[in-house]
Each structure stands twice: as structure tokens, then as C-alpha cells.
Biopython code that builds the backbone (N, CA, C, O; Angstrom):
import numpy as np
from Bio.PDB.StructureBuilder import StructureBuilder

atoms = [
    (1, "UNK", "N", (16.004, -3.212, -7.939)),
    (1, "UNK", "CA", (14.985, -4.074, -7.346)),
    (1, "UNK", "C", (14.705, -3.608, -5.909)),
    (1, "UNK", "O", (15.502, -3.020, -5.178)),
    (2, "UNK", "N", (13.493, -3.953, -5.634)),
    (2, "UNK", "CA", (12.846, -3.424, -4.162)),
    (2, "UNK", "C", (13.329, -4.548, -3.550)),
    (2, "UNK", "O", (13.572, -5.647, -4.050)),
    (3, "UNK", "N", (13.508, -3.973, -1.829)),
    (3, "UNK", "CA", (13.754, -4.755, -1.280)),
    (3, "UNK", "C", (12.380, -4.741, -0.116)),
    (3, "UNK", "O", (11.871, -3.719, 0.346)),
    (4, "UNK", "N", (11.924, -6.319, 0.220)),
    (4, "UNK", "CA", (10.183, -6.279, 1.097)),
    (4, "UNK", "C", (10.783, -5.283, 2.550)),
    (4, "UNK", "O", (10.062, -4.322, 2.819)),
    (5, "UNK", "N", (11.920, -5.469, 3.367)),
    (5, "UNK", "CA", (12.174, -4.827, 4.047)),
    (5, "UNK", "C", (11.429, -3.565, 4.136)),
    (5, "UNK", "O", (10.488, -3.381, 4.908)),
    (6, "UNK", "N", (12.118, -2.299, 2.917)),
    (6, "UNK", "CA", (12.017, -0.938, 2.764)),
    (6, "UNK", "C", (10.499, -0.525, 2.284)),
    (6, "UNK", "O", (10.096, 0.634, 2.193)),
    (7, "UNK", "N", (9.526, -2.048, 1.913)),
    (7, "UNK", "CA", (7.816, -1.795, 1.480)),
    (7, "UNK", "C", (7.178, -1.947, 3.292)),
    (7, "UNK", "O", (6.277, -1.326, 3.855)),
    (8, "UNK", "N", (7.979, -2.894, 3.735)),
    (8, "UNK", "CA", (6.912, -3.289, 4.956)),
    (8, "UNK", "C", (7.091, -1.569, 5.976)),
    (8, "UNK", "O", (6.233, -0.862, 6.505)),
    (9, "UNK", "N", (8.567, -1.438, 5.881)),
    (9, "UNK", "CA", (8.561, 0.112, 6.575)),
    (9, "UNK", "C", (7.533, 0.826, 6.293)),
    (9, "UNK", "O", (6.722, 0.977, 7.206)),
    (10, "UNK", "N", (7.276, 1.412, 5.097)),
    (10, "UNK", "CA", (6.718, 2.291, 4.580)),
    (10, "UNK", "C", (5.242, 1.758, 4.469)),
    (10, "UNK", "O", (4.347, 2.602, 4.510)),
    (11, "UNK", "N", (4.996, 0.776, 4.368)),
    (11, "UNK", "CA", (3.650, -0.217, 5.044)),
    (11, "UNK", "C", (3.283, 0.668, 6.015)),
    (11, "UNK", "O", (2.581, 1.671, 5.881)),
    (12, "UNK", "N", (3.786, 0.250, 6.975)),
    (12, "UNK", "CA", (3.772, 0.109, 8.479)),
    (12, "UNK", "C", (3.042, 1.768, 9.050)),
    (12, "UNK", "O", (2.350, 2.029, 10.034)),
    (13, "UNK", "N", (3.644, 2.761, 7.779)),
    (13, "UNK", "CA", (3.055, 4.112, 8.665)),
    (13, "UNK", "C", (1.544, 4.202, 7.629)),
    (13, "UNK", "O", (0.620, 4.949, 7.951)),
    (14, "UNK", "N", (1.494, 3.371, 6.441)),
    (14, "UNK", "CA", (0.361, 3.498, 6.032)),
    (14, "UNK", "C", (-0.548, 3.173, 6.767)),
    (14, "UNK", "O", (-1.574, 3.834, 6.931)),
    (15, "UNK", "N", (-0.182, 1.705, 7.506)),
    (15, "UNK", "CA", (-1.171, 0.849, 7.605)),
    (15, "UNK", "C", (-2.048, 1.115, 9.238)),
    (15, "UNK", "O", (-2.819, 0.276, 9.704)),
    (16, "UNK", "N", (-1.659, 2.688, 10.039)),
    (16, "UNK", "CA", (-1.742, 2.926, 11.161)),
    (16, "UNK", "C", (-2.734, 4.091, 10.405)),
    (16, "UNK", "O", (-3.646, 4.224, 11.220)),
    (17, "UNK", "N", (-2.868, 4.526, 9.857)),
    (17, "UNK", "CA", (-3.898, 5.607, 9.243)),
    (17, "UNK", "C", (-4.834, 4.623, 8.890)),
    (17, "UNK", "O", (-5.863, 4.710, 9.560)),
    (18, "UNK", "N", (-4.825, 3.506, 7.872)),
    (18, "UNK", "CA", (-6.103, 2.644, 7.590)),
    (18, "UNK", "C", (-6.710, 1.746, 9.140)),
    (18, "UNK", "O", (-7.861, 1.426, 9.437)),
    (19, "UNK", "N", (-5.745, 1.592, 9.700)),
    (19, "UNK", "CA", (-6.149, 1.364, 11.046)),
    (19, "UNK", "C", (-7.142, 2.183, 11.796)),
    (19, "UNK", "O", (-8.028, 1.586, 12.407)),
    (20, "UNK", "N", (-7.108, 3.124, 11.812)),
    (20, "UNK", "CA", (-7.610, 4.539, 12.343)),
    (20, "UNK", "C", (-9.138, 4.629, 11.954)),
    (20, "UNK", "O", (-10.043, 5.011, 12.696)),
    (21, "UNK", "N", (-9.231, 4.274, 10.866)),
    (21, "UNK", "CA", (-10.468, 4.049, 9.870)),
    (21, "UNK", "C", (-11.110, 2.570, 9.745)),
    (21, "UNK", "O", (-11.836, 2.375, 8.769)),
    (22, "UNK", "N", (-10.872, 1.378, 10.775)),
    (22, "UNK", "CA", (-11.058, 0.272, 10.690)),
    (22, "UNK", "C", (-10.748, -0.612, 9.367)),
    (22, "UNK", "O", (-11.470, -1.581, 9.129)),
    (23, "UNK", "N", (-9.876, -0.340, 8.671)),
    (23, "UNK", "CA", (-9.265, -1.168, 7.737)),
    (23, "UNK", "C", (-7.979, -1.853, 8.001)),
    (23, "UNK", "O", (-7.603, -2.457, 9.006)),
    (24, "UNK", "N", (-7.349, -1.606, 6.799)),
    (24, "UNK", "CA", (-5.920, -2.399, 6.566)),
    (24, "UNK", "C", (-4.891, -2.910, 5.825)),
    (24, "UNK", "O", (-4.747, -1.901, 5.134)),
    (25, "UNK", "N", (-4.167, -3.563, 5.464)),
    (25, "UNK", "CA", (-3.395, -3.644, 4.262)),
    (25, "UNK", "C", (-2.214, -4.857, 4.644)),
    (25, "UNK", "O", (-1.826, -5.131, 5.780)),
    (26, "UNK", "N", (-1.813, -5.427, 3.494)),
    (26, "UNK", "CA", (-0.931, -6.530, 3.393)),
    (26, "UNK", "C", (-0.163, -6.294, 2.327)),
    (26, "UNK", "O", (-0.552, -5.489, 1.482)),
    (27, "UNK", "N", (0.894, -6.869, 2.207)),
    (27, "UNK", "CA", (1.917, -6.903, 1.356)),
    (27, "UNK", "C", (1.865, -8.370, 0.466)),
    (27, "UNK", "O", (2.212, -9.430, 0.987)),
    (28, "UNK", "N", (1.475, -8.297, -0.678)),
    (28, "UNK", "CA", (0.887, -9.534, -1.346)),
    (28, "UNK", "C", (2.192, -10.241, -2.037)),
    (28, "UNK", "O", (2.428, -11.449, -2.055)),
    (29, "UNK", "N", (2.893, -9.304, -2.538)),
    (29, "UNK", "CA", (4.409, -9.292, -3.361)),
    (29, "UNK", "C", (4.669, -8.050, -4.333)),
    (29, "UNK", "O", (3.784, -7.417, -4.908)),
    (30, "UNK", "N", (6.018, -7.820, -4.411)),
    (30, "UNK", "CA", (6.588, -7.296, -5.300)),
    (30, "UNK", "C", (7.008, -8.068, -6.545)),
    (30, "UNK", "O", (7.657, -9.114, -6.579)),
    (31, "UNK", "N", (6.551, -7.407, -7.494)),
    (31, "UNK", "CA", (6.529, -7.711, -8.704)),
    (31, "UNK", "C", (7.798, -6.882, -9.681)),
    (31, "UNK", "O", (7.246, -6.033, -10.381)),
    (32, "UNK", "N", (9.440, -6.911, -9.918)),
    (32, "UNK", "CA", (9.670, -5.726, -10.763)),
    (32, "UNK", "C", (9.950, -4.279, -9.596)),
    (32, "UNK", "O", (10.757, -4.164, -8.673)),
    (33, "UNK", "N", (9.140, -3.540, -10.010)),
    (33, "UNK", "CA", (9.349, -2.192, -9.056)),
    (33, "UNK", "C", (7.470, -1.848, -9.453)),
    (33, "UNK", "O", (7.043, -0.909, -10.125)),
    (34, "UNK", "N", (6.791, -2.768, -8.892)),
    (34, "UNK", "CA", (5.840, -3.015, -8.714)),
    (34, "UNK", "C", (5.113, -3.272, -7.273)),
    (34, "UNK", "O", (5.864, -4.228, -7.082)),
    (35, "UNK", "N", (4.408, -3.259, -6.235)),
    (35, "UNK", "CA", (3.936, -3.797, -5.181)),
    (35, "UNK", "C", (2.458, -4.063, -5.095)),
    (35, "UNK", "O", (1.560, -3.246, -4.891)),
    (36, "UNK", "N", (2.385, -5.207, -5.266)),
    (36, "UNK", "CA", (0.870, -5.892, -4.782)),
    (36, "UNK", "C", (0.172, -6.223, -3.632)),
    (36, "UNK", "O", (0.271, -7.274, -2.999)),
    (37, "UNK", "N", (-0.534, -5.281, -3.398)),
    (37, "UNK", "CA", (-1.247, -5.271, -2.129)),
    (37, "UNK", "C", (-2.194, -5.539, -2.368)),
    (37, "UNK", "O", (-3.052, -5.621, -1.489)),
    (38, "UNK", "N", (-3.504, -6.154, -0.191)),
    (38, "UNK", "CA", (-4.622, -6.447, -0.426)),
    (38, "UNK", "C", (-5.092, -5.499, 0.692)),
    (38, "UNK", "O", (-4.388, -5.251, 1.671)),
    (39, "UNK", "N", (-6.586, -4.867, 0.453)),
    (39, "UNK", "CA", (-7.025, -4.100, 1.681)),
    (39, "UNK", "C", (-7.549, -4.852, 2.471)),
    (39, "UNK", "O", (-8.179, -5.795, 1.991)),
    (40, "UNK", "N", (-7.497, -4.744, 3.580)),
    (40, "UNK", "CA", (-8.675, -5.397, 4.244)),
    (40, "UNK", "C", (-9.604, -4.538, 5.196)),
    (40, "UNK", "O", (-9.231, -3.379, 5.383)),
    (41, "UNK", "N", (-10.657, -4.915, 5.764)),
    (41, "UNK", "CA", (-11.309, -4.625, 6.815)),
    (41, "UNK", "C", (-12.146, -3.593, 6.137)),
    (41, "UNK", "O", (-12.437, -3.706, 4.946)),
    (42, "UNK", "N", (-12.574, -2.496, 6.939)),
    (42, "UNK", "CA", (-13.253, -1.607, 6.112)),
    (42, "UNK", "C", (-12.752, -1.114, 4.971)),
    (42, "UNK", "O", (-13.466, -0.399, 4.268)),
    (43, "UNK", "N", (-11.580, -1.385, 4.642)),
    (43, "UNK", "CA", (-11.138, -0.906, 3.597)),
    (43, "UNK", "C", (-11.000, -1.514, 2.415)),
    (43, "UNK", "O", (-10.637, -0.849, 1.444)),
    (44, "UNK", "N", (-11.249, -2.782, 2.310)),
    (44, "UNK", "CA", (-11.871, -4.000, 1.085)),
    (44, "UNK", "C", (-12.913, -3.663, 0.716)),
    (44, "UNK", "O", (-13.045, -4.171, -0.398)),
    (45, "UNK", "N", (-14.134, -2.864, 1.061)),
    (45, "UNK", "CA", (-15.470, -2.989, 0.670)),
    (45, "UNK", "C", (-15.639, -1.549, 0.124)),
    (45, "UNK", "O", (-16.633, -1.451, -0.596)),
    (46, "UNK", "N", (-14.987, -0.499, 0.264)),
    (46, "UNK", "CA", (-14.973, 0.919, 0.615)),
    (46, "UNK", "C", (-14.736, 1.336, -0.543)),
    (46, "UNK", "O", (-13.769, 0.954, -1.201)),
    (47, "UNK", "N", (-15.647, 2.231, -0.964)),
    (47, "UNK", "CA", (-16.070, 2.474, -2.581)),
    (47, "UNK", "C", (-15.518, 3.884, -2.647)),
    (47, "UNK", "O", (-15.933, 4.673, -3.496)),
    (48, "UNK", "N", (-14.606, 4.204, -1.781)),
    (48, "UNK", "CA", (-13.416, 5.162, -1.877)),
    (48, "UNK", "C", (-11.612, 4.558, -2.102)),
    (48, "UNK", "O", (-10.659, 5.330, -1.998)),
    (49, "UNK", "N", (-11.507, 3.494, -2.326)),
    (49, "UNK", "CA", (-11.040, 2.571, -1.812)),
    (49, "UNK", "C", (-9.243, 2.532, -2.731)),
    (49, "UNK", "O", (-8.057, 2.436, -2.413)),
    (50, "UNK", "N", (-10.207, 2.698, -4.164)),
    (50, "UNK", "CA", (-9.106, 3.100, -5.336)),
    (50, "UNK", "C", (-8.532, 4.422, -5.198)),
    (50, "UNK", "O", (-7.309, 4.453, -5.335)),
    (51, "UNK", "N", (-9.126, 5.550, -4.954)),
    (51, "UNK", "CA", (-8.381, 6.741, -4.058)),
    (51, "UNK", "C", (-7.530, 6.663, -2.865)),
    (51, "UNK", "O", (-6.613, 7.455, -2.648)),
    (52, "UNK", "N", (-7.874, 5.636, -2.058)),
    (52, "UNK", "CA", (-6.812, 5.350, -1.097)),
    (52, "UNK", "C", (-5.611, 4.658, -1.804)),
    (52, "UNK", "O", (-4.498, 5.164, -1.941)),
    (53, "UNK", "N", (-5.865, 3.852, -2.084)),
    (53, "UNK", "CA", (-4.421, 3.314, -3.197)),
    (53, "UNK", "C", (-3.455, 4.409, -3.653)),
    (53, "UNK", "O", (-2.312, 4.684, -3.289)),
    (54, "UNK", "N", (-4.494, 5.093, -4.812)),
    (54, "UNK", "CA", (-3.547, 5.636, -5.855)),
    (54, "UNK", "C", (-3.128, 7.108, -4.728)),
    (54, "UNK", "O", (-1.921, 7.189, -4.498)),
    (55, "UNK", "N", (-4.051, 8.251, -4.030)),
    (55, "UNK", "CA", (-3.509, 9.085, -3.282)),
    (55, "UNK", "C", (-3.306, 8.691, -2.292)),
    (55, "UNK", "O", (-2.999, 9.638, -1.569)),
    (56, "UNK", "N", (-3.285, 7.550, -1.635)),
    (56, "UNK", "CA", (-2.574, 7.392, -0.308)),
    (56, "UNK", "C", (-1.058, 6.475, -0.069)),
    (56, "UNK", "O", (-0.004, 6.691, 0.527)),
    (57, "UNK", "N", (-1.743, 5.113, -1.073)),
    (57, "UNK", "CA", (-0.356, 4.161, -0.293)),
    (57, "UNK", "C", (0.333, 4.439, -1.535)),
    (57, "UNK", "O", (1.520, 4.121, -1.452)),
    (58, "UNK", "N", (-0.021, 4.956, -2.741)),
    (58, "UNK", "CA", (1.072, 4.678, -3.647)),
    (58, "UNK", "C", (1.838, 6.127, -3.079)),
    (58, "UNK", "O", (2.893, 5.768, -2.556)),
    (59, "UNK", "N", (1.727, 7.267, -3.012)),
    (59, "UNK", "CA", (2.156, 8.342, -3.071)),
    (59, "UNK", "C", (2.734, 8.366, -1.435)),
    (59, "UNK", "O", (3.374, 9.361, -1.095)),
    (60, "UNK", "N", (2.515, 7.331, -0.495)),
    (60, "UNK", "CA", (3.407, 7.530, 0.231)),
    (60, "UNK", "C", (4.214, 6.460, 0.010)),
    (60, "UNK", "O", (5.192, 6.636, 0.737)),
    (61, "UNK", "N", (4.333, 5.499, -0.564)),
    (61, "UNK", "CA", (5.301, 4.657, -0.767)),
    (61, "UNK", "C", (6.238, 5.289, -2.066)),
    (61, "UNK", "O", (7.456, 5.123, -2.126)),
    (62, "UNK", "N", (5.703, 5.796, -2.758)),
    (62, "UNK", "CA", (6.956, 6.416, -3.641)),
    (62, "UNK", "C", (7.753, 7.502, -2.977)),
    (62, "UNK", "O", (8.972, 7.615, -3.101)),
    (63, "UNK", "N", (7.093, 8.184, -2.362)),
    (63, "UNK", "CA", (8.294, 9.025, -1.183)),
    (63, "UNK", "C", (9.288, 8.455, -0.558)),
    (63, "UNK", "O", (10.468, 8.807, -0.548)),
    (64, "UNK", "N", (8.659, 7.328, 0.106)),
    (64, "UNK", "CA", (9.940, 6.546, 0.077)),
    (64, "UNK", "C", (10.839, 6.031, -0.431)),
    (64, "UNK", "O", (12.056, 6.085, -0.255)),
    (65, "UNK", "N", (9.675, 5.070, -1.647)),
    (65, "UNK", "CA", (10.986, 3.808, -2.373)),
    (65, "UNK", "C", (10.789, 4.888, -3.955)),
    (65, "UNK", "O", (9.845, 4.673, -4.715)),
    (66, "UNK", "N", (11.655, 5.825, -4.193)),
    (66, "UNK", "CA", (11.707, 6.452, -5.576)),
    (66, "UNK", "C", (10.929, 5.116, -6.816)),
    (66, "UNK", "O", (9.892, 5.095, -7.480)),
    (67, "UNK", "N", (11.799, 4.391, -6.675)),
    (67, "UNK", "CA", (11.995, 3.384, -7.943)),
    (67, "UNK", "C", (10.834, 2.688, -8.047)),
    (67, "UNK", "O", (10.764, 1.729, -8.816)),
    (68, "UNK", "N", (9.577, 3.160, -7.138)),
    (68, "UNK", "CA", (8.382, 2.014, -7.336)),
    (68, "UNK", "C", (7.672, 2.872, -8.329)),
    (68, "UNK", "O", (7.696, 4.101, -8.265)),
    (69, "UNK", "N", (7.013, 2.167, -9.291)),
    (69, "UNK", "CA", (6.407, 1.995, -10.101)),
    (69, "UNK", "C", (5.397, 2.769, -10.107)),
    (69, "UNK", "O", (5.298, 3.958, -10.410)),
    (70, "UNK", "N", (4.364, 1.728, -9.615)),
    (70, "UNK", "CA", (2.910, 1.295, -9.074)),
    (70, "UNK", "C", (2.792, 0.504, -7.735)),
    (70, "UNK", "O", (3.753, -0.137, -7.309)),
    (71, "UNK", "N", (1.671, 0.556, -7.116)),
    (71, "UNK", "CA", (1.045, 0.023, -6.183)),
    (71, "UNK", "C", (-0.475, -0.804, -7.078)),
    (71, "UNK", "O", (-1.488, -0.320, -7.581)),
    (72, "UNK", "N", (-0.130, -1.771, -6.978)),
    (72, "UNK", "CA", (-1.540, -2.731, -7.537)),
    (72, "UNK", "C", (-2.331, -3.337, -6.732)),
    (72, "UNK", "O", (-1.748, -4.238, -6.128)),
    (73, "UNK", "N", (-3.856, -3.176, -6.360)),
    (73, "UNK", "CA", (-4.416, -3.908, -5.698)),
    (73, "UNK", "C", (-4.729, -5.157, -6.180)),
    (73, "UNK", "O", (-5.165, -5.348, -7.315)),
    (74, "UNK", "N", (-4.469, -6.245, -5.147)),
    (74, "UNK", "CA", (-4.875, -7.760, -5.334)),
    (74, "UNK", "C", (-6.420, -8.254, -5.267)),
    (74, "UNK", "O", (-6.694, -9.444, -5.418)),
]
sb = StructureBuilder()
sb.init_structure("model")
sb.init_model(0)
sb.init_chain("A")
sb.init_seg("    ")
for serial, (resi, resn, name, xyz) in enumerate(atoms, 1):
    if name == "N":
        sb.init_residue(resn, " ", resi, " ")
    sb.init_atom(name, np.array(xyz, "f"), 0.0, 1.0, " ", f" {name:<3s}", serial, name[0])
structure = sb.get_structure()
């Protein structure tokens, strides 16, 4: 099981790149070895948006947390 600790870390360097780009991101819950996130800011509306998910926060959050799953947007 994930612990929110070791998601918000690995959050935290995502969420300074979507920053960068006027967006953003939240930690909605872990589900399993699952994590449910929400974008926000420019990055809720941004019809690139599912590419940021799947090549950005999931693939840097599995570098970190091996055991995650998926990254699901809320």
C-alpha cells in the first residue's frame, strides 16, 4: 500500500513544472496502488492534458513509487 506522504513528495516536483505552465494538481486519493488526481488551472481545460497525466505525472510518479499502478484523473 502507498503511503500519501511518498505521492505528495513526488507531487510536489510535478506540480512546480505544471506551475511553470500556469496549471496544477491535487491529490484527490489513493485508491489500492492507484492515485486520483485533479488538474487545475490551465491545466483542467488543456486539450493536451491526458498526455500530461499519462507522460508526465504518471511516469514520474512511478519512478518513484514502483508499486503505483495508474494515475487517474478526477
Amino acid at each position: 500500500m502507498m503511503d500519501s506522504e511518498r505521492v505528495q513528495e513526488a507531487l510536489t516536483d510535478v506540480r512546480k513544472a505544471l506551475e511553470a505552465d500556469g496549471g496544477g494538481i491535487e491529490l484527490v486519493k489513493i485508491e489500492g496502488n492507484k492515485v486520483h488526481v485533479r488538474l487545475l488551472g490551465a491545466c483542467a481545460g488543456c486539450p493536451m492534458r491526458t498526455m500530461t497525466l499519462k507522460n508526465g505525472v504518471e511516469r514520474v510518479l512511478k519512478e518513484r513509487i514502483p508499486e503505483l499502478e495508474e494515475v487517474v484523473p478526477v
